[in-house]
C-alpha positions as CSV (number, residue, x, y, z in Angstrom):
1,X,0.0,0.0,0.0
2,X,2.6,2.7,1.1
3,X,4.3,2.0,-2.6
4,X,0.8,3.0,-4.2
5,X,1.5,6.5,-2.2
6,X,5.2,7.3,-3.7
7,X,3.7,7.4,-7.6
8,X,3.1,10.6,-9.0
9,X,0.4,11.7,-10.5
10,X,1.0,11.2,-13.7
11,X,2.3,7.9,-12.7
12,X,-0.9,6.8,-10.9
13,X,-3.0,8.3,-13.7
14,X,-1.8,5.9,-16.3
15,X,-1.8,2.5,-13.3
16,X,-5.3,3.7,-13.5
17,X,-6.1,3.6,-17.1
18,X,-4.3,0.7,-17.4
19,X,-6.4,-1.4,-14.8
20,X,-3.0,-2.0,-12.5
21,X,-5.1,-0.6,-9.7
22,X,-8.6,1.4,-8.9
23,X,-9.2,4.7,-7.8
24,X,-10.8,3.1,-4.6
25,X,-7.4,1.5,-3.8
26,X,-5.2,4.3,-4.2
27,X,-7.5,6.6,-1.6
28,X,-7.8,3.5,0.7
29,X,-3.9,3.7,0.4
30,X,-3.8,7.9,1.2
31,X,-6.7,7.4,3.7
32,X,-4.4,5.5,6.0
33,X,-1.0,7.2,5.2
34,X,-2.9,10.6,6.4
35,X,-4.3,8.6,9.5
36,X,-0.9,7.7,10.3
37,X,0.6,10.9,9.6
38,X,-1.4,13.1,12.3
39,X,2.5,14.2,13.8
40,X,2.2,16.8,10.8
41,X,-0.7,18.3,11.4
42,X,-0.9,18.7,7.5
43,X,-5.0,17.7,7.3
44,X,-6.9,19.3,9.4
45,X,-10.3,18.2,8.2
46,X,-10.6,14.5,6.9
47,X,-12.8,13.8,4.3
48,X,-13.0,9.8,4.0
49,X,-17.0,9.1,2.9
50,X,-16.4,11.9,0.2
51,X,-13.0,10.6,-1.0
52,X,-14.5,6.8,-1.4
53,X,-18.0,7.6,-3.0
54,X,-15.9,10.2,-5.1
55,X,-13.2,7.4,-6.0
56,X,-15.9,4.9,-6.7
57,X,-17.5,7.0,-9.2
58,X,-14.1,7.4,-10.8
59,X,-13.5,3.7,-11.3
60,X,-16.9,3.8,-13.0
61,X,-16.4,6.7,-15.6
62,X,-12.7,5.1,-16.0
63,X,-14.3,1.9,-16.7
64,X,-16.7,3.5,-19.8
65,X,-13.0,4.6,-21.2
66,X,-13.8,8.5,-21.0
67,X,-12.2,9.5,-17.7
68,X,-10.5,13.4,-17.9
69,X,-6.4,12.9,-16.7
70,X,-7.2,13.9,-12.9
71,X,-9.8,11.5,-12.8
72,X,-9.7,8.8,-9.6
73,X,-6.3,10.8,-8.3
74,X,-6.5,11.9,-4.8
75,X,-5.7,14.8,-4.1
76,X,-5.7,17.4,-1.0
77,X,-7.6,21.3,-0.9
78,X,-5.9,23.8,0.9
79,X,-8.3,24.9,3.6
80,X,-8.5,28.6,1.9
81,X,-11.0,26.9,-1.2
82,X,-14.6,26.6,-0.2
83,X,-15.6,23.2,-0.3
84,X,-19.5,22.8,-0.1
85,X,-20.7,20.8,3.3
86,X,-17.3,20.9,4.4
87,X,-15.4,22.9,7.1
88,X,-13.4,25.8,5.4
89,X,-12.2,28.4,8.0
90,X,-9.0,29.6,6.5
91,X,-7.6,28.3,9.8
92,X,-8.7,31.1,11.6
93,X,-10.7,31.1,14.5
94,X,-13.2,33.5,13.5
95,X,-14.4,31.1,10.6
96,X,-15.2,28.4,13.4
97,X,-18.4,26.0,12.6
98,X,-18.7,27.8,8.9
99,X,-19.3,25.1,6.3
100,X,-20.4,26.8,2.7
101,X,-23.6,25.9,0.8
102,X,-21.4,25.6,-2.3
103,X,-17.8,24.9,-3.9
104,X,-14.9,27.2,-5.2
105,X,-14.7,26.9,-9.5
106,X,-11.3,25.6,-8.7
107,X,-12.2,22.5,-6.4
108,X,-15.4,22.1,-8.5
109,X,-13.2,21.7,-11.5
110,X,-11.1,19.4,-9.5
111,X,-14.5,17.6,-8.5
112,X,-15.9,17.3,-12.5
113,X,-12.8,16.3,-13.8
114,X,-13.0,13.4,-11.1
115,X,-10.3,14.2,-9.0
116,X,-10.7,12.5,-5.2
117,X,-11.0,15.3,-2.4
118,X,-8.8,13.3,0.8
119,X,-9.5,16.3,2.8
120,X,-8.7,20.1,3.7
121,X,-5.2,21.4,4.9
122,X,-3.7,23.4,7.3
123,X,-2.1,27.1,6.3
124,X,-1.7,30.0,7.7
125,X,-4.5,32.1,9.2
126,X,-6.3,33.4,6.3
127,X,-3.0,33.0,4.2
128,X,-1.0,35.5,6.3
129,X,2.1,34.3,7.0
130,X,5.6,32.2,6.1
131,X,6.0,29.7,8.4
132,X,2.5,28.2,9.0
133,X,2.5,29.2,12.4
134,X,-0.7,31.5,12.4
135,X,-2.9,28.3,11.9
136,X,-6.2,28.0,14.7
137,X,-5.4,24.5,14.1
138,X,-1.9,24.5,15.2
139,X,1.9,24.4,13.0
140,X,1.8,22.0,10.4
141,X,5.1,19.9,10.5
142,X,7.9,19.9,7.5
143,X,8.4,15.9,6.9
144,X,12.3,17.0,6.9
145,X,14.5,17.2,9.2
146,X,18.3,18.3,9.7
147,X,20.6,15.6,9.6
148,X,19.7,13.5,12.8
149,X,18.3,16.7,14.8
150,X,14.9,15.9,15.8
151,X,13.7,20.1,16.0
152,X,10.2,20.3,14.2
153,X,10.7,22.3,10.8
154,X,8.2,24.7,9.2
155,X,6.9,23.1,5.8
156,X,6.8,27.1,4.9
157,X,3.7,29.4,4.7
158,X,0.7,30.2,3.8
159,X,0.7,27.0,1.9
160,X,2.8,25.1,4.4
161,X,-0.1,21.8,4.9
162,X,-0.4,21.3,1.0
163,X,4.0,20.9,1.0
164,X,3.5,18.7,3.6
165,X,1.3,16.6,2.8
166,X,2.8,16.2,-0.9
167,X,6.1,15.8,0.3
168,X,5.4,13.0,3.0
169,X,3.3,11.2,0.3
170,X,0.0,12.1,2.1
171,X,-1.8,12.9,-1.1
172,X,-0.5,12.7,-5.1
173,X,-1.0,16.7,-5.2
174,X,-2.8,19.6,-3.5
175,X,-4.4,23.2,-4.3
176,X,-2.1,25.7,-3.1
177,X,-2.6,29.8,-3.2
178,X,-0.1,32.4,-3.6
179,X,-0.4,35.7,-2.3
180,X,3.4,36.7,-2.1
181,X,5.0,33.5,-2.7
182,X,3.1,30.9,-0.8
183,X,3.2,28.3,-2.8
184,X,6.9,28.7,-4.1
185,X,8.1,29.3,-0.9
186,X,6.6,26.0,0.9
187,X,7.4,24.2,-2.5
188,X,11.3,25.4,-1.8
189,X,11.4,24.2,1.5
190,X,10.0,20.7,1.7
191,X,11.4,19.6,-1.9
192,X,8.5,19.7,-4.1
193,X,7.4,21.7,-7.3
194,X,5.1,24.6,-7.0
195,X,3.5,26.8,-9.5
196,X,1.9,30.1,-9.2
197,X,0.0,31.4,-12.6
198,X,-0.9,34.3,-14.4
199,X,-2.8,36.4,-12.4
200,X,-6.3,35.8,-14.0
201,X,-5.7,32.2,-15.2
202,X,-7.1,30.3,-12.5
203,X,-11.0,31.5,-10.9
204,X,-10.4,33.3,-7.3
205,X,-14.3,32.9,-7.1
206,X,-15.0,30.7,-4.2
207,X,-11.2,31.2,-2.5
208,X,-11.8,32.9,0.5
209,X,-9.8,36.6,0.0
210,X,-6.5,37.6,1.8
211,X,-5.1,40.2,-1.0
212,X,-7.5,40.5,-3.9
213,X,-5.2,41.8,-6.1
214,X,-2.3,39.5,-5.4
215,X,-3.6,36.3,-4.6
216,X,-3.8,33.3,-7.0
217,X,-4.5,29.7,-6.8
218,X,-2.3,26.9,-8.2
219,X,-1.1,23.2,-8.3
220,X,1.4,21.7,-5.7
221,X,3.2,18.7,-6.9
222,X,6.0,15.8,-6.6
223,X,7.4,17.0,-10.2
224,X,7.2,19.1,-13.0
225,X,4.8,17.0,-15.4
226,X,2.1,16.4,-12.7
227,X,2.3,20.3,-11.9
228,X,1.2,20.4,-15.7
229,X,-1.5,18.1,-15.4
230,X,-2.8,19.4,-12.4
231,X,-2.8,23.1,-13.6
232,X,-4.4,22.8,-16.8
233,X,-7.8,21.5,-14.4
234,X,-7.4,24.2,-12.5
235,X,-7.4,26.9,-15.1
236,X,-10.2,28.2,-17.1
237,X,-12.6,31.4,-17.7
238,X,-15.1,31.9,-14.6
239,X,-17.3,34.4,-15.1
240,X,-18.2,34.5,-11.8
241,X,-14.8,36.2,-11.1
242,X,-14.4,39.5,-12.5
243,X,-10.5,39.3,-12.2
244,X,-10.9,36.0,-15.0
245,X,-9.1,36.1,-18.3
246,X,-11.2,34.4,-21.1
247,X,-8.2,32.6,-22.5
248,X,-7.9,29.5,-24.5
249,X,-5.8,26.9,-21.8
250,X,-3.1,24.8,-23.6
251,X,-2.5,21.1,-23.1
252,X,0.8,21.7,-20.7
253,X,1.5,18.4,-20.5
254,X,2.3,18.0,-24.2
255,X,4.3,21.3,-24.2
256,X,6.8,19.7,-21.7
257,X,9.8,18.5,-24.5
258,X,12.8,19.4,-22.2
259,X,14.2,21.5,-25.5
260,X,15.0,24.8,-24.2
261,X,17.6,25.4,-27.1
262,X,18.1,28.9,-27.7
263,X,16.0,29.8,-25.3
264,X,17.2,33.3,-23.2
265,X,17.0,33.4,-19.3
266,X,17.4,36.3,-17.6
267,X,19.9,36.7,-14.5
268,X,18.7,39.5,-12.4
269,X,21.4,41.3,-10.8
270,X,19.1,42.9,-7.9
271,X,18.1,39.5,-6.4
272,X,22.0,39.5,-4.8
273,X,21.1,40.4,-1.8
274,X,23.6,41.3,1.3
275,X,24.0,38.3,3.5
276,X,22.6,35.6,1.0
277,X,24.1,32.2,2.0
278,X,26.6,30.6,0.0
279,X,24.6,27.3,-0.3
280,X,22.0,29.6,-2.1
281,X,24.6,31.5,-4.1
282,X,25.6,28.2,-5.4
283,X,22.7,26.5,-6.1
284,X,22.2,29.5,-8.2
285,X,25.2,29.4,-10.0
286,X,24.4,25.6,-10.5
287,X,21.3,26.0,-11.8
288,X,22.6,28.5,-14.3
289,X,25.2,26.1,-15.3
290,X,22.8,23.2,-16.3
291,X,20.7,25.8,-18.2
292,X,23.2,26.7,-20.1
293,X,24.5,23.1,-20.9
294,X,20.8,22.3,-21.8
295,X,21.2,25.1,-24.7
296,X,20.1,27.9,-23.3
297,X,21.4,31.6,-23.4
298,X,22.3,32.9,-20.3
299,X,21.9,37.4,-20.2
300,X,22.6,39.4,-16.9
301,X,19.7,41.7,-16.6
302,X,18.7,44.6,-14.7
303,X,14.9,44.7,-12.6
304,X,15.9,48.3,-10.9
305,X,12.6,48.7,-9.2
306,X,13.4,45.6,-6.8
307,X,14.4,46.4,-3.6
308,X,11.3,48.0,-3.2
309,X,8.7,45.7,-3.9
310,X,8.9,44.1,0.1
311,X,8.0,47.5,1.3
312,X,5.1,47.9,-1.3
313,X,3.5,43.9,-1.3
314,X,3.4,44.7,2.9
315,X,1.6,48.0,2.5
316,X,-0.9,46.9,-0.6
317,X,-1.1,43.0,0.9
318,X,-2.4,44.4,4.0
319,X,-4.8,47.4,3.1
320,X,-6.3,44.7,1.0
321,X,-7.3,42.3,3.8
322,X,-8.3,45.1,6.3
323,X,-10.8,45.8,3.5
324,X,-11.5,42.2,2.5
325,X,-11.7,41.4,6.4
326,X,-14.2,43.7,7.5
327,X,-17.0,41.1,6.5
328,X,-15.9,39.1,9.2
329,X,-18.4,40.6,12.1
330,X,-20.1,37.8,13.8
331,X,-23.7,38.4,12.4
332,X,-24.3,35.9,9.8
333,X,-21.7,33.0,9.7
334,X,-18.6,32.0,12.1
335,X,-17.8,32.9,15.6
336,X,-19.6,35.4,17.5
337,X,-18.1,36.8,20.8
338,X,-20.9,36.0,24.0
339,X,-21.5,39.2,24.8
340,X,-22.0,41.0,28.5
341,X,-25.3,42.4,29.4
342,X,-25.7,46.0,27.8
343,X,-23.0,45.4,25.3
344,X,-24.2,46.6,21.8
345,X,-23.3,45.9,17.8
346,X,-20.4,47.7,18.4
347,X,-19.0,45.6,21.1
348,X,-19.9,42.2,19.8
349,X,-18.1,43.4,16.7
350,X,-15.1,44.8,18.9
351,X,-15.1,41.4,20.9
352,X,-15.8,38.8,18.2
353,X,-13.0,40.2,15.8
354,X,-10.7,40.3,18.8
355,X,-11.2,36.8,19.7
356,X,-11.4,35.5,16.4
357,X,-8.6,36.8,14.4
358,X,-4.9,35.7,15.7
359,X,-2.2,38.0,16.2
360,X,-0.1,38.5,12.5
361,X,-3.8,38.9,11.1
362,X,-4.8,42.0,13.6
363,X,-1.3,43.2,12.7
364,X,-2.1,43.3,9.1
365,X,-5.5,44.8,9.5
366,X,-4.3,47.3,11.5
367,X,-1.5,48.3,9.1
368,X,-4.4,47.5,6.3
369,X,-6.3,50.2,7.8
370,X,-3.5,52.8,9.0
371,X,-2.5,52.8,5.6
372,X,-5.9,53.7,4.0
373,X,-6.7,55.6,6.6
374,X,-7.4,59.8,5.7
375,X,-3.9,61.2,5.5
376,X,-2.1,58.2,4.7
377,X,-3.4,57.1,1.3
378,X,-1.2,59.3,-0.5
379,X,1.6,58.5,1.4
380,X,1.1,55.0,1.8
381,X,-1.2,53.3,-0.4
382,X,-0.8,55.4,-3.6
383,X,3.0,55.6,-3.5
384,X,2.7,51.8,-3.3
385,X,0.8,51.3,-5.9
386,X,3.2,53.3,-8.6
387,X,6.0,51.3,-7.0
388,X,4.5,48.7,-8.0
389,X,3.4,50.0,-11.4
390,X,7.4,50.6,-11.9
391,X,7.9,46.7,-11.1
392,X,6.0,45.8,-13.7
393,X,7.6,47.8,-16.2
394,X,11.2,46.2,-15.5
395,X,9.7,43.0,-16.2
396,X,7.6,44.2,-19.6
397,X,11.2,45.7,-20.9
398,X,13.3,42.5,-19.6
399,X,10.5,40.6,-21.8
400,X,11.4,43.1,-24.5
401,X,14.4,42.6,-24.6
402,X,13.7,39.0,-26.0
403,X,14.4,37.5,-22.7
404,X,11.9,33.7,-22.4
405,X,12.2,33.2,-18.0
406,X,14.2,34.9,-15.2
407,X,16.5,32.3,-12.9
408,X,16.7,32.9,-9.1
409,X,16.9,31.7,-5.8
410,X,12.8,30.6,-4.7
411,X,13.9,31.1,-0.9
412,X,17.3,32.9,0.8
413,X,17.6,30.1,3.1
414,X,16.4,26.1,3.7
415,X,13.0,25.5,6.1
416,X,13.9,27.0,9.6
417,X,12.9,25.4,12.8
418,X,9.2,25.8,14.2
419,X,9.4,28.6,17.3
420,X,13.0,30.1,15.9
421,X,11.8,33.4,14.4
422,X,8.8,33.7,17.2
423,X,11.1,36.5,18.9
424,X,12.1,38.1,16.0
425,X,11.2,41.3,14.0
426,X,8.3,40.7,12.4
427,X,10.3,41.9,9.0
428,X,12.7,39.5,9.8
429,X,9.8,36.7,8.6
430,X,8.6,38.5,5.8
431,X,12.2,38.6,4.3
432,X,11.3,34.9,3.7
433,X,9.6,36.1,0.4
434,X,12.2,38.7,-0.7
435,X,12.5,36.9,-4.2
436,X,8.9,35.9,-4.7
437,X,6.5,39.3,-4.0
438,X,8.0,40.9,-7.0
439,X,5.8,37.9,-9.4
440,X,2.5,38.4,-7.5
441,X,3.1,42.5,-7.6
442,X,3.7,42.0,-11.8
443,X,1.1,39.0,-12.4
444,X,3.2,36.7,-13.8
445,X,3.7,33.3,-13.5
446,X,6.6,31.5,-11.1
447,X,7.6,28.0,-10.5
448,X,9.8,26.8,-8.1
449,X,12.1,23.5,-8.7
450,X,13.6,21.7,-6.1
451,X,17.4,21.5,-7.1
452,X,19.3,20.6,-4.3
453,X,20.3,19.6,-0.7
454,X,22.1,22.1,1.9
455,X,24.7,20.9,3.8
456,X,22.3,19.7,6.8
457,X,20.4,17.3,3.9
458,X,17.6,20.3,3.4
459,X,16.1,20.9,0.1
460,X,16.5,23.9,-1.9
461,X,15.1,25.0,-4.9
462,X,15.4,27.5,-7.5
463,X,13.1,30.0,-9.4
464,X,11.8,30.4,-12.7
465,X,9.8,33.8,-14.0
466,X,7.9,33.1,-16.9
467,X,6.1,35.9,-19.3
468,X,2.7,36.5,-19.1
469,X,0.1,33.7,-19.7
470,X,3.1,31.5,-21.3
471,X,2.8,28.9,-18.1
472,X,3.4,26.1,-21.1
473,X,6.9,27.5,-21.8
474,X,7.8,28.3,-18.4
475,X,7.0,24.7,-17.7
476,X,9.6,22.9,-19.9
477,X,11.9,25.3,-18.8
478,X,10.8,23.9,-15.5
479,X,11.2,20.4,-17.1
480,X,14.7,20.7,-18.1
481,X,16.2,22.5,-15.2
482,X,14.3,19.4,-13.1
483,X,16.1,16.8,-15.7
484,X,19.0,18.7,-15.4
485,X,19.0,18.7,-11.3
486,X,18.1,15.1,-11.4
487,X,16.6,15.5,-7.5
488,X,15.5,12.7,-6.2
489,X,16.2,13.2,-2.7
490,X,12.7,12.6,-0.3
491,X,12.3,13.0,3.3
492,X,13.0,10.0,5.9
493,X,10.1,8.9,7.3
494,X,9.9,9.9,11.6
495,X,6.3,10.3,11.7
């Protein structure tokens, strides 16, 4: 059974059409692995009736020979993607008890293309956060560890349950969501392949809202081809979502050919920071080495506007969610505060948003609101947003320029220890996406690769920037840097 857990999707997709095993098996196979994997704290709300009459039907349309590629594969749904009937609380507090009357376009695609929901995963308190330490429902648990020290790792944030559970072989893939890299980030750390797309390519309708403007769902994945044919079921025109591109979505899979020949990547100088490590500086250069034996054209570029897209993805990420937050009251769904005798609306709003909402998300409301506040918009909010029009731009002329993907680092360092950045600077954490908030400020799509081990036995992985709506592209580009890394390495099993 625990072999039936290691294949990849792709893998397990063609078992499946080929009658080596049923949908009903596999999920039998996840059901327990998740059971015996509770040490993680990567699903927080099991889903095993659904996953068996959903895997059952799956065997049946797979049987009548006209089963879509995700069909029978089970799969895991971040806990940030309504799921109708089932909990989704964006693992905060204040979302206790609420269980929608319907499903996000993403999990329903999921759902009619036959994919098996296992269950919901852990994250970060309404996506907020690097480390998945913000969670009502506790840390989830990296699967790795350093050498033979036993100290509980973070599987990264917001996204941190979906890494888990892909990486310990909890589910063949999961939904992730990527705000400022939280879905690359996780990916990095716990050794598996994450891609975030065009903003506008997958539906946010349904996806409960940290950062409208940011935020964007994608597939979490073992490799590279599954990635692909997880992605292209996610994507599609919803015009239920305003924010939705009505774009024809390519068969990735069949783009994936490893030929990057004459291809150019872009090496921005800006992403050498001060301090970087010099396992990360490496891993660089490697990964710039085996593009370059693969065919490809190496350029050094220039994105001049860098250093100060941190500053404006924390002032935009934030006034976003104080604004996308206020719904959260305590009148018509979730937690309300029990109120004292001759307390008001005012106070049940004051006392059921301070019981409900944890720490990092009051601190981003109040910034949120400080920075929209009358007085401050110019300052603040405005000035951010022409930063961040001025980001864009050094992407749209690197494109110009005939450039095809950017290379960098997906994370400065490997997955840090659970508790080891609780007393620091709260800008200390969100340092953790210094090379990913410039993608979600441009819209463009990024993939991170895992290509590497630090010297402890932690992964490490790379980036890739692709141009606009050209995921297909970015993909094999993906592909042949994954070929070229030849990473293998998984996590031993403790748990």
């Amino acid at each position: 059974m625990t072999e039936l857990t290691k294949l990849t999707l792709a893998e397990a997709r063609d078992k499946l059409r080929e009658g080596d095993v049923s949908s009903v098996e596999l999920t039998q196979a996840f059901l327990k692995a998740i059971d015996d994997a509770d040490a993680l704290n990567a699903f927080v709300h099991k889903t095993p009736e659904i996953a068996l009459e959903r895997a059952k039907a799956a065997d049946a349309r797979i049987a009548e020979g006209d089963a879509p590629d995700m069909c029978g594969l089970p799969i895991g749904i971040k806990d940030l993607f309504c799921t109708k009937g089932v909990a989704s609380q964006a693992a905060s507090g204040i979302l206790e008890g609420f269980k929608p009357e319907y499903e996000s376009t993403v999990s329903q695609q999921l759902q009619d293309a036959g994919a098996v929901m296992l269950g919901k995963l852990n994250m970060d308190e309404f996506a907020m956060g690097s480390s998945n330490e913000t969670s009502v429902y506790g840390n989830a648990v990296n699967p790795w560890r350093r050498g033979n020290d036993e100290a509980a790792l973070t599987p990264g944030g917001s996204s941190g349950g979906s890494a888990s559970a892909v990486a310990a072989d909890l589910c063949l893939a999961a939904t992730g969501t990527d705000t400022g890299g939280s879905i690359r980030q996780p990916a990095a750390f716990t050794g598996i392949t994450g891609i975030k797309p065009t903003y506008g390519r997958c539906s946010r309708w349904g996806v409960v809202a940290f950062a409208s403007s940011l935020d964007q769902a994608g597939p979490m994945t073992k490799d590279v081809r599954d990635a692909a044919i997880m992605l292209e079921t996610m994507c599609g025109y919803d015009a239920k979502d305003s924010t939705s591109v009505e774009l024809a979505v390519p068969n990735f899979e069949a783009m994936l050919t490893g030929d990057i020949r004459g291809k150019k990547i872009g090496i921005p100088n800006e992403y050498r920071i001060d301090g970087m490590p010099a396992e990360i500086e490496k891993l660089w250069a490697d990964g710039i080495e085996m593009l370059k034996a693969a065919g490809a054209e190496i350029v050094d570029i220039s994105l001049p506007h860098t250093k100060y897209a941190l500053p404006a993805y924390y002032v935009i990420a934030p006034a976003e969610a104080s604004s996308n937050l206020a719904r959260y009251d305590g009148v018509r769904y979730g937690h309300r505060a029990t109120l004292a005798a001759g307390d008001g609306i005012t106070e049940m709003y004051e006392k059921t948003r301070a019981e409900g909402f944890g720490h990092e998300v009051q601190r981003r409301v109040m910034v949120g609101t400080y920075v929209l506040s009358a007085g401050f918009y110019d300052a603040y909010y405005n000035r951010a947003r022409r930063v961040r029009t001025l980001i864009k731009q050094d992407f749209e002329n690197v494109f110009a320029q005939g450039v095809d993907a950017i290379l960098t680092p997906a994370t400065p360092s490997a997955a840090f220890g659970l508790g080891e950045m609780s007393d620091a600077d709260p800008i200390q954490m969100y340092l953790n996406d210094v090379f990913t908030v410039t993608v979600n400020l441009a819209g463009l799509p990024g993939v991170a690769v895992p290509t590497g081990l630090n010297a402890q036995g932690l992964p490490l992985g790379l980036q890739l920037i692709g141009r606009p709506w050209e995921e297909g592209d970015l993909l094999n580009t993906a592909y042949a840097l994954e070929q070229a890394a030849g990473f293998v390495a998984k996590p031993g099993k403790w748990w």
